[in-house]
KOLDODO-361083 format. One record per residue (C-alpha): residue number from 1; x, y, z. Coordinates in steps of 0.25 Angstrom, whole numbers, plus 5000, padded with zeros to 4 digits. Example, Ala and Ser with C-alpha at 12.3 -4.5 7.8 and 13.67 -1.06 7.14 Angstrom:
<recs>
+-----+------+------+------+
: pos :   px :   py :   pz :
+-----+------+------+------+
:   1 : 5049 : 4982 : 5031 :
:   2 : 5055 : 4996 : 5029 :
+-----+------+------+------+
</recs>
This chain:
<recs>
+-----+------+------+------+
: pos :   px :   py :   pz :
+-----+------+------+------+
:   1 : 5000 : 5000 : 5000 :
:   2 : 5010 : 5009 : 5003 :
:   3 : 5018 : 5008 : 4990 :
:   4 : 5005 : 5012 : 4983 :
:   5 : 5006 : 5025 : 4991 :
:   6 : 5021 : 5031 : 4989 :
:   7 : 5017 : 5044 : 4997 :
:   8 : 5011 : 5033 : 5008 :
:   9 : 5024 : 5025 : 5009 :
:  10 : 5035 : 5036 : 5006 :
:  11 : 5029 : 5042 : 5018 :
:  12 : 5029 : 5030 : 5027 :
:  13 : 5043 : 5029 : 5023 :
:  14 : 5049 : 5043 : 5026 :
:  15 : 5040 : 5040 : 5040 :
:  16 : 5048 : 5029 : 5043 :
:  17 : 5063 : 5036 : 5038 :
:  18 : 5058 : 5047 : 5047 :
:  19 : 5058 : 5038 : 5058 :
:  20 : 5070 : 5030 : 5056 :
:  21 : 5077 : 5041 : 5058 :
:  22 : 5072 : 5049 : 5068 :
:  23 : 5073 : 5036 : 5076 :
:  24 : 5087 : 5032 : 5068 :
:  25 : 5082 : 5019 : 5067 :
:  26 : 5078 : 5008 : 5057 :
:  27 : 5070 : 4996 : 5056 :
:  28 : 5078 : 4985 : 5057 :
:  29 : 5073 : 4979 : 5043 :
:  30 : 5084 : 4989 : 5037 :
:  31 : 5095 : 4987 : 5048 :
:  32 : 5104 : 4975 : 5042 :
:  33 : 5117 : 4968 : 5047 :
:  34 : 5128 : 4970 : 5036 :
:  35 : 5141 : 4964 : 5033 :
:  36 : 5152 : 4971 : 5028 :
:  37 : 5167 : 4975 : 5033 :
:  38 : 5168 : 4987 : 5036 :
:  39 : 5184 : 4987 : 5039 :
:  40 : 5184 : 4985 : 5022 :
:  41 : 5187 : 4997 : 5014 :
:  42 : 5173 : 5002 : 5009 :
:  43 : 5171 : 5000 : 4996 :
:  44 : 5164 : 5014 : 4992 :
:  45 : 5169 : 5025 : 5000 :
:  46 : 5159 : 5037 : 5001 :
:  47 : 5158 : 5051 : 5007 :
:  48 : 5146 : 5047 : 5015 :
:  49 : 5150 : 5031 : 5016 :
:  50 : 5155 : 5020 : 5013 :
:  51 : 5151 : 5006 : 5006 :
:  52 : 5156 : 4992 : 5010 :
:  53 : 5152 : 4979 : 5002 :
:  54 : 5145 : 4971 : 5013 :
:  55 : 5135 : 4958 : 5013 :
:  56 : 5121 : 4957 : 5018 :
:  57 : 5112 : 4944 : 5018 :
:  58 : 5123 : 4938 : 5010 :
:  59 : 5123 : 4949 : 4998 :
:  60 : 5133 : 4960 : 4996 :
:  61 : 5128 : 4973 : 5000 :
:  62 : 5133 : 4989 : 4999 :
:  63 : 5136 : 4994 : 5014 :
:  64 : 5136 : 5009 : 5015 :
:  65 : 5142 : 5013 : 5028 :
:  66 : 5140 : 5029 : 5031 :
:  67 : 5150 : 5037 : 5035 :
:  68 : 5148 : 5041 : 5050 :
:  69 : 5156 : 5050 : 5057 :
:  70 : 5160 : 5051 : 5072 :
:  71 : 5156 : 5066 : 5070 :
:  72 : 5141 : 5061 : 5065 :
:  73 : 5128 : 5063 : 5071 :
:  74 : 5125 : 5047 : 5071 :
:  75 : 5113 : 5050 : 5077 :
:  76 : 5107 : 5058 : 5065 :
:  77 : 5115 : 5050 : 5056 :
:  78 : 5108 : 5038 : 5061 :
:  79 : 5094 : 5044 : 5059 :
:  80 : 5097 : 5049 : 5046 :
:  81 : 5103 : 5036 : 5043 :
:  82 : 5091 : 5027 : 5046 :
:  83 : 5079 : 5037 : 5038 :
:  84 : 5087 : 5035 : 5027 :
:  85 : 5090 : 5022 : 5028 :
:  86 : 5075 : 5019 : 5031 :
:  87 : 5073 : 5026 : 5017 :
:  88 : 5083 : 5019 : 5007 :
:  89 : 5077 : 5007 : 5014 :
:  90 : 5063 : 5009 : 5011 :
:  91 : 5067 : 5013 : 4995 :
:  92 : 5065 : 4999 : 4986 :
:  93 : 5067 : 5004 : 4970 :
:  94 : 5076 : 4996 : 4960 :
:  95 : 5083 : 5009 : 4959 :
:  96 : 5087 : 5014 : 4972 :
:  97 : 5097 : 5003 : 4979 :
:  98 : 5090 : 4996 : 4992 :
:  99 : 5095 : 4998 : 5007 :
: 100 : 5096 : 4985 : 5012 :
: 101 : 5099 : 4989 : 5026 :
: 102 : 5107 : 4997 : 5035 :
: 103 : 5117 : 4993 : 5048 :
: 104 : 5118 : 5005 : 5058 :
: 105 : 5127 : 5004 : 5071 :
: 106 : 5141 : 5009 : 5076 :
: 107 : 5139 : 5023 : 5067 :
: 108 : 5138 : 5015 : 5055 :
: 109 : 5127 : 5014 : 5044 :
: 110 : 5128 : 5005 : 5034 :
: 111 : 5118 : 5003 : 5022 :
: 112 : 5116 : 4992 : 5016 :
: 113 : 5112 : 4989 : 5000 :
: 114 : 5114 : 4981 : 4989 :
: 115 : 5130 : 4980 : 4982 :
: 116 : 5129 : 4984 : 4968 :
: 117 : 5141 : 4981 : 4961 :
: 118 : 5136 : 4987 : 4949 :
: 119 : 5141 : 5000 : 4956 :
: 120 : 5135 : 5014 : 4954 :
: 121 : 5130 : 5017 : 4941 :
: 122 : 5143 : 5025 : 4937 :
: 123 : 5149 : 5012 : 4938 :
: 124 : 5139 : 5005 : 4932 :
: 125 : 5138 : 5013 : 4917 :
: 126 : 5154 : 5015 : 4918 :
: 127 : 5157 : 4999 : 4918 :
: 128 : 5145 : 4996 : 4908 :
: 129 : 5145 : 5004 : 4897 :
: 130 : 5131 : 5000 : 4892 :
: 131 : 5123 : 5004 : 4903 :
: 132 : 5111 : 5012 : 4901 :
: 133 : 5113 : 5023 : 4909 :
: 134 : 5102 : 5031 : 4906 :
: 135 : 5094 : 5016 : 4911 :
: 136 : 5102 : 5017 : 4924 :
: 137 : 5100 : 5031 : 4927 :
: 138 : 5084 : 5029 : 4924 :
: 139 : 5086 : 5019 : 4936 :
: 140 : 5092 : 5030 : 4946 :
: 141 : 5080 : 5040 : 4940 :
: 142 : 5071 : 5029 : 4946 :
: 143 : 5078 : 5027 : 4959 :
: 144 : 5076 : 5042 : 4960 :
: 145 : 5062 : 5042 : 4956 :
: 146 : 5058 : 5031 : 4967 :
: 147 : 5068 : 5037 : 4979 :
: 148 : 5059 : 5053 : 4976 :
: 149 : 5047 : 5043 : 4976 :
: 150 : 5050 : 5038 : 4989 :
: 151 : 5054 : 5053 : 4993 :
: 152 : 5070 : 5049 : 4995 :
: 153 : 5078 : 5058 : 4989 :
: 154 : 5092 : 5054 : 4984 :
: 155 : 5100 : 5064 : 4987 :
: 156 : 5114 : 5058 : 4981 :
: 157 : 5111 : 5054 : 4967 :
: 158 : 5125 : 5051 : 4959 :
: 159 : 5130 : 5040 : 4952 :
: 160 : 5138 : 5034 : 4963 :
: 161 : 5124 : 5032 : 4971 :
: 162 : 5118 : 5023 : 4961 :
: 163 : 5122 : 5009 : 4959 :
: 164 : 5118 : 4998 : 4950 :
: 165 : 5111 : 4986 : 4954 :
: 166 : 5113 : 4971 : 4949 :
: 167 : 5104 : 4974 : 4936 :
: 168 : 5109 : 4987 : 4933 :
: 169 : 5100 : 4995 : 4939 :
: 170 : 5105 : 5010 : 4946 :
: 171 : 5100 : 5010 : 4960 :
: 172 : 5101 : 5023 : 4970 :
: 173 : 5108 : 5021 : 4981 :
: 174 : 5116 : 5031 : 4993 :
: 175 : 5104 : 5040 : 4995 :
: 176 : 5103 : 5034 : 5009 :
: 177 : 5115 : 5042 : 5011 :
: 178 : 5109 : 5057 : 5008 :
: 179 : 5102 : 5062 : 5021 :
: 180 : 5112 : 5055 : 5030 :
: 181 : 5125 : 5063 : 5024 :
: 182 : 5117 : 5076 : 5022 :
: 183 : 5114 : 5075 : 5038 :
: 184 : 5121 : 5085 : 5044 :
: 185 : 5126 : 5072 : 5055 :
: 186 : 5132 : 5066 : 5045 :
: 187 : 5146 : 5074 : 5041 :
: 188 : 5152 : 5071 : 5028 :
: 189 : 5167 : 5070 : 5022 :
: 190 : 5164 : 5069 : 5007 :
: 191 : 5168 : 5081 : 4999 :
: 192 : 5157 : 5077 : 4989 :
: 193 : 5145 : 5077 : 4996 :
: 194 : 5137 : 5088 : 5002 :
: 195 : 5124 : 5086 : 5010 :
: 196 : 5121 : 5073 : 5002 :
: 197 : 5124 : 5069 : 4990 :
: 198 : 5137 : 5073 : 4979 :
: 199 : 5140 : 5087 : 4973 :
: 200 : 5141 : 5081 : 4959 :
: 201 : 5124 : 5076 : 4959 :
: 202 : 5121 : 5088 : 4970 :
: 203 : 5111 : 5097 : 4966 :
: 204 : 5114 : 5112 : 4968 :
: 205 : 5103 : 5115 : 4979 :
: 206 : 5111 : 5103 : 4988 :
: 207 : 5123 : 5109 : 4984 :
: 208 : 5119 : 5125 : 4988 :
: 209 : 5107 : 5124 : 4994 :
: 210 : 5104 : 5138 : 4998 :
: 211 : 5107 : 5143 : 4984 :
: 212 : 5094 : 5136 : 4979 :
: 213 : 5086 : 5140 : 4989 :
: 214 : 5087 : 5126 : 4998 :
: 215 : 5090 : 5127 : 5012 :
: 216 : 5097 : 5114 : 5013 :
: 217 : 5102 : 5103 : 5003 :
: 218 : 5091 : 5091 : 5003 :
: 219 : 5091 : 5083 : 4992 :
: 220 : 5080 : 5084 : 4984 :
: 221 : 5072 : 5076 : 4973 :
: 222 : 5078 : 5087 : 4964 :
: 223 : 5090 : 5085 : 4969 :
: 224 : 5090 : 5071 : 4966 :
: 225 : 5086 : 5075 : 4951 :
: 226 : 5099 : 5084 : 4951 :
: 227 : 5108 : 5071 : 4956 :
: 228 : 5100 : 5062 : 4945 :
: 229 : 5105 : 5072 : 4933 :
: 230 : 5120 : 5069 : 4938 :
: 231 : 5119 : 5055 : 4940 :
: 232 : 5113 : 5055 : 4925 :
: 233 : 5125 : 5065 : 4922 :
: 234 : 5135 : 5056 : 4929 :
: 235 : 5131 : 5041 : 4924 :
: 236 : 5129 : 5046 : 4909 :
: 237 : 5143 : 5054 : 4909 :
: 238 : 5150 : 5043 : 4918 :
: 239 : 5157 : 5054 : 4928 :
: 240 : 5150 : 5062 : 4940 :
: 241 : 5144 : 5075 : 4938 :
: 242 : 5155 : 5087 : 4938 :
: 243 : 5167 : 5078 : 4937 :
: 244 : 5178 : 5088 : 4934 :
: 245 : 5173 : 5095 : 4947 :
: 246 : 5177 : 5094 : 4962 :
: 247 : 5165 : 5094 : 4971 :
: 248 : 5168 : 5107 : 4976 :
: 249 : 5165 : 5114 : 4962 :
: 250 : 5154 : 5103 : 4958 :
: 251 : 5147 : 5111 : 4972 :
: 252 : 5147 : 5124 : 4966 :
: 253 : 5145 : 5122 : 4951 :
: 254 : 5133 : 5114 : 4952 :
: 255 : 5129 : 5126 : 4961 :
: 256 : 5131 : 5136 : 4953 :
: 257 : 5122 : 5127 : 4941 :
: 258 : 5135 : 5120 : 4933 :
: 259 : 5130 : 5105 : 4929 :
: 260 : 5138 : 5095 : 4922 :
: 261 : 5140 : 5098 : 4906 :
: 262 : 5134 : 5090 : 4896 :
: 263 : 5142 : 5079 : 4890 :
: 264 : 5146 : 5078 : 4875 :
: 265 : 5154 : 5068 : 4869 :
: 266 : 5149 : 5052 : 4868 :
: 267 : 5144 : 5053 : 4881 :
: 268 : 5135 : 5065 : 4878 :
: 269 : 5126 : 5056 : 4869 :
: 270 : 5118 : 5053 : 4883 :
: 271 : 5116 : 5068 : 4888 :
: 272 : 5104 : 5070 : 4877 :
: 273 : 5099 : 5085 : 4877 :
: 274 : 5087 : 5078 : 4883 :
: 275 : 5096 : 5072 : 4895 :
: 276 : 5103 : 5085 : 4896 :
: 277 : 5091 : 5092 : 4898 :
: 278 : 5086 : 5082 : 4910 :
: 279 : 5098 : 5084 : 4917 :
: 280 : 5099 : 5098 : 4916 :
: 281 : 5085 : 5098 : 4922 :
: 282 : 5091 : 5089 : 4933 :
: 283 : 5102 : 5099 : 4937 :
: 284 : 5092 : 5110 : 4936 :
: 285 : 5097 : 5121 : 4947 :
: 286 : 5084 : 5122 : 4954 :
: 287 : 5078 : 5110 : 4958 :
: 288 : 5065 : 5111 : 4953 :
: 289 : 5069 : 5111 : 4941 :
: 290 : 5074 : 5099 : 4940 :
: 291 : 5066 : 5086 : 4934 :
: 292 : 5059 : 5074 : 4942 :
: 293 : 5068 : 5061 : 4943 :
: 294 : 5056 : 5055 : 4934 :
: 295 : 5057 : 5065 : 4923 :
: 296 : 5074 : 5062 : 4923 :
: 297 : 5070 : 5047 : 4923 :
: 298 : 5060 : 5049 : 4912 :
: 299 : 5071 : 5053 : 4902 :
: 300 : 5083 : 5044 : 4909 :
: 301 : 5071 : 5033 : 4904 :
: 302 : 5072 : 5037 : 4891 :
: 303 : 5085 : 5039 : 4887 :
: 304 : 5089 : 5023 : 4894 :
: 305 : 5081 : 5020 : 4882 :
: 306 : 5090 : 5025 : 4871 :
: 307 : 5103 : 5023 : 4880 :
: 308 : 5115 : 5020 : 4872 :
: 309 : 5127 : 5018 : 4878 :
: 310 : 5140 : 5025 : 4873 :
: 311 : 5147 : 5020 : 4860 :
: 312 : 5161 : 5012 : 4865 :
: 313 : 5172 : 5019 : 4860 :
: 314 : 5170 : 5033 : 4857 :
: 315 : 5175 : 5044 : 4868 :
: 316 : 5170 : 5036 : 4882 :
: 317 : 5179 : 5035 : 4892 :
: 318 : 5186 : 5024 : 4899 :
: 319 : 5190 : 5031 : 4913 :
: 320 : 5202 : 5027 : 4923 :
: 321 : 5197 : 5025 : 4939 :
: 322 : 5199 : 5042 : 4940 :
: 323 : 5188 : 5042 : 4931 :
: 324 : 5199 : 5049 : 4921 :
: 325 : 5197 : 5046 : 4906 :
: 326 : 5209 : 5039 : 4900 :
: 327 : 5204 : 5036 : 4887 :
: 328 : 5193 : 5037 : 4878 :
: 329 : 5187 : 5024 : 4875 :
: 330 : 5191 : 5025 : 4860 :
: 331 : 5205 : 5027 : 4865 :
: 332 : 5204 : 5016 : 4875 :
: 333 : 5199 : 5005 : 4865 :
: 334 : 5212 : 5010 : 4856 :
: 335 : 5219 : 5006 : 4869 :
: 336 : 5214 : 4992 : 4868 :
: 337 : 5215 : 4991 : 4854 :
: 338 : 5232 : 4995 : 4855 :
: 339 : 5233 : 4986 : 4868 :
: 340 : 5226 : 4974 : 4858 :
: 341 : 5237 : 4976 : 4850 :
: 342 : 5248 : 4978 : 4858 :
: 343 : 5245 : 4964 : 4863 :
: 344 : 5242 : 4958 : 4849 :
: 345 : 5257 : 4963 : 4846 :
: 346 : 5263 : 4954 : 4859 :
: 347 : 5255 : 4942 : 4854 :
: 348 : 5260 : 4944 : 4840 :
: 349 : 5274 : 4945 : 4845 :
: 350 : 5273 : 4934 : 4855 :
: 351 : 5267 : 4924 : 4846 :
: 352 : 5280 : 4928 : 4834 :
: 353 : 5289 : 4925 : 4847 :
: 354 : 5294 : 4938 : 4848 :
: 355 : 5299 : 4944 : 4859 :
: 356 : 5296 : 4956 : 4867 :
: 357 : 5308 : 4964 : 4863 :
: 358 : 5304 : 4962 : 4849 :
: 359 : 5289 : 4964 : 4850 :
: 360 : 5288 : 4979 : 4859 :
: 361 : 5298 : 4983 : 4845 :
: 362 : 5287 : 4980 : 4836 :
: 363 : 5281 : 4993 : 4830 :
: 364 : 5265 : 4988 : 4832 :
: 365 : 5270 : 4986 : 4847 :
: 366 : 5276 : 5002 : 4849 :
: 367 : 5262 : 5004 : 4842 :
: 368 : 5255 : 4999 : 4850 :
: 369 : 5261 : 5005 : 4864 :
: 370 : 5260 : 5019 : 4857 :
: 371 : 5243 : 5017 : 4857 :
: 372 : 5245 : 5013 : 4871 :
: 373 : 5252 : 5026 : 4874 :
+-----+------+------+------+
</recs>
């Protein structure tokens, strides 16, 4: 009955997060035992906290341990902590990652959720080329869609926040974290982050609320629209928003109404003038000017239908682990094609039973090196 009333439940439902954490309590349905080292290395280190890989009922799970400090409130934190766990709990949605259960005790909070070793979507579309992207960011649009439903907000949209399932399906996840590191009894040391959420997908009335007329920086449904124009900036580029930028100067030019450029070149092919114009309307200064998550998704829809991945060979880029480009994929493939026949050379040589000295004076070999090169 209740589900056939979404006002009805979504009202019963910030009832009960309201009493969690004014009593900072939970039922014990959503307190579970975990098992993971904690002595380990984490295996994903964040400004707000840390991930283990830890098991539970005999499945690997994802154990996000918050960072408390000795300086913290744990009073409010712990309140804060158990309405919003009480919330993601409640969430069910293919698109928005399930809470599994939470372990409280000794000033730790661990959460508990499925592993995906798909990895975030920026992962995901790097390692197969193929990917619809514009099918995977319909999923997060949906995920989006069903959390404002629900009235959750958000409030960290970016790429690193949504992984993929075992199907290949983009599912929301971190937004647990929003209210509890915005909470003024919760100190921070990330240079990225301020209030909740990350410069890059921040909209400017969270950056400079005064300057827009707001008297404090609450995420918004508009402000989740703004994050969602990054993220389909980032996952179609394949680099975070404002990438030549520092934070610091991200701040102050998203402030002052900068937004990132339009791309050209092969890549470009995706950011249509009709996709372009959507996004615009996402980064919209004021926020009621910006579109609904449904209108963003209605257009996402379309274009996963006529998705084309880009052609190999032609002006991609193949990146070292700085995330530098080292060659162009046309270049690299003249690479392979130099090393196929540098080796071709040494079989040559060897099966004629010449030796070394006499193969590296072959002309075809110094040819070869000098492609290399």
């Amino acid at each position: 009955m209740l589900d056939s009333v979404p006002s009805l439940r979504t009202q019963c439902l910030s009832a009960l997060c309201r009493i969690c954490g004014r009593q900072a309590v939970l039922p014990r349905s959503v307190q579970i035992p975990l098992c993971f080292d904690q002595t380990d290395m984490p295996l994903y280190e964040g400004g707000f906290a840390n991930v283990w890989k830890g098991q539970y009922q005999g499945r690997e799970v994802a154990v996000k341990v918050l960072k408390v400090y000795m300086t913290s409130d744990f009073d409010k934190i712990m309140r804060v902590f158990c309405k919003e766990a009480m919330a993601w709990k409640a969430l069910c949605h293919p698109n928005v990652l399930p809470l599994l259960g939470v372990t409280m005790g000794n000033r730790r909070f661990a959460m508990a959720s499925e592993w995906m070793a798909n990895g975030n979507i920026n992962e995901f579309v790097k390692a197969r080329r193929n990917a619809n992207r514009f099918e995977l960011l319909s999923d997060v649009a949906r995920g989006l869609v069903y959390m404002h439903g629900e009235g959750i907000i958000h409030g960290d949209l970016k790429g690193a926040n949504i992984l993929i399932d075992k199907h290949g399906h983009a599912c929301l996840a971190d937004f647990g974290l929003v209210a509890i590191v915005s909470n003024p009894a919760y100190p921070t040391t990330s240079v990225s982050s301020t209030n909740a959420g990350t410069i890059r997908w921040m909209s400017p009335e969270l950056l400079d609320p005064d300057q827009f007329g707001f008297k404090d920086g609450r995420v918004t449904k508009e402000s989740d629209c703004y994050a969602l124009g990054m993220v389909i900036y980032e996952v179609l580029n394949g680099q975070p928003p404002f990438t030549s930028y520092k934070d610091y100067i991200v701040l102050g030019k998203v402030v002052e109404g900068e937004r990132p450029g339009r791309l050209d070149g092969v890549k470009g092919v995706w950011f249509t003038d009709d996709l372009w114009g959507i996004l615009e309307q996402c980064w919209s200064a004021q926020p009621k000017d910006r579109l609904t998550i449904e209108a963003v998704l209605e257009h996402l829809g379309q274009a996963s239908t006529t998705w084309q991945p880009l052609p190999p060979g032609v002006e991609d880029e193949v990146e070292t682990d700085d995330d530098e480009s080292l060659f162009t994929v046309s270049h690299y493939c003249m690479f392979l094609h130099s090393v196929s026949n540098l080796m071709l050379t040494v079989k040559l040589s060897l099966q004629r039973g010449k030796q070394f000295d006499r193969m590296v004076t072959d002309p075809r070999f110094h040819h070869e090196v000098t492609l290399l090169v």
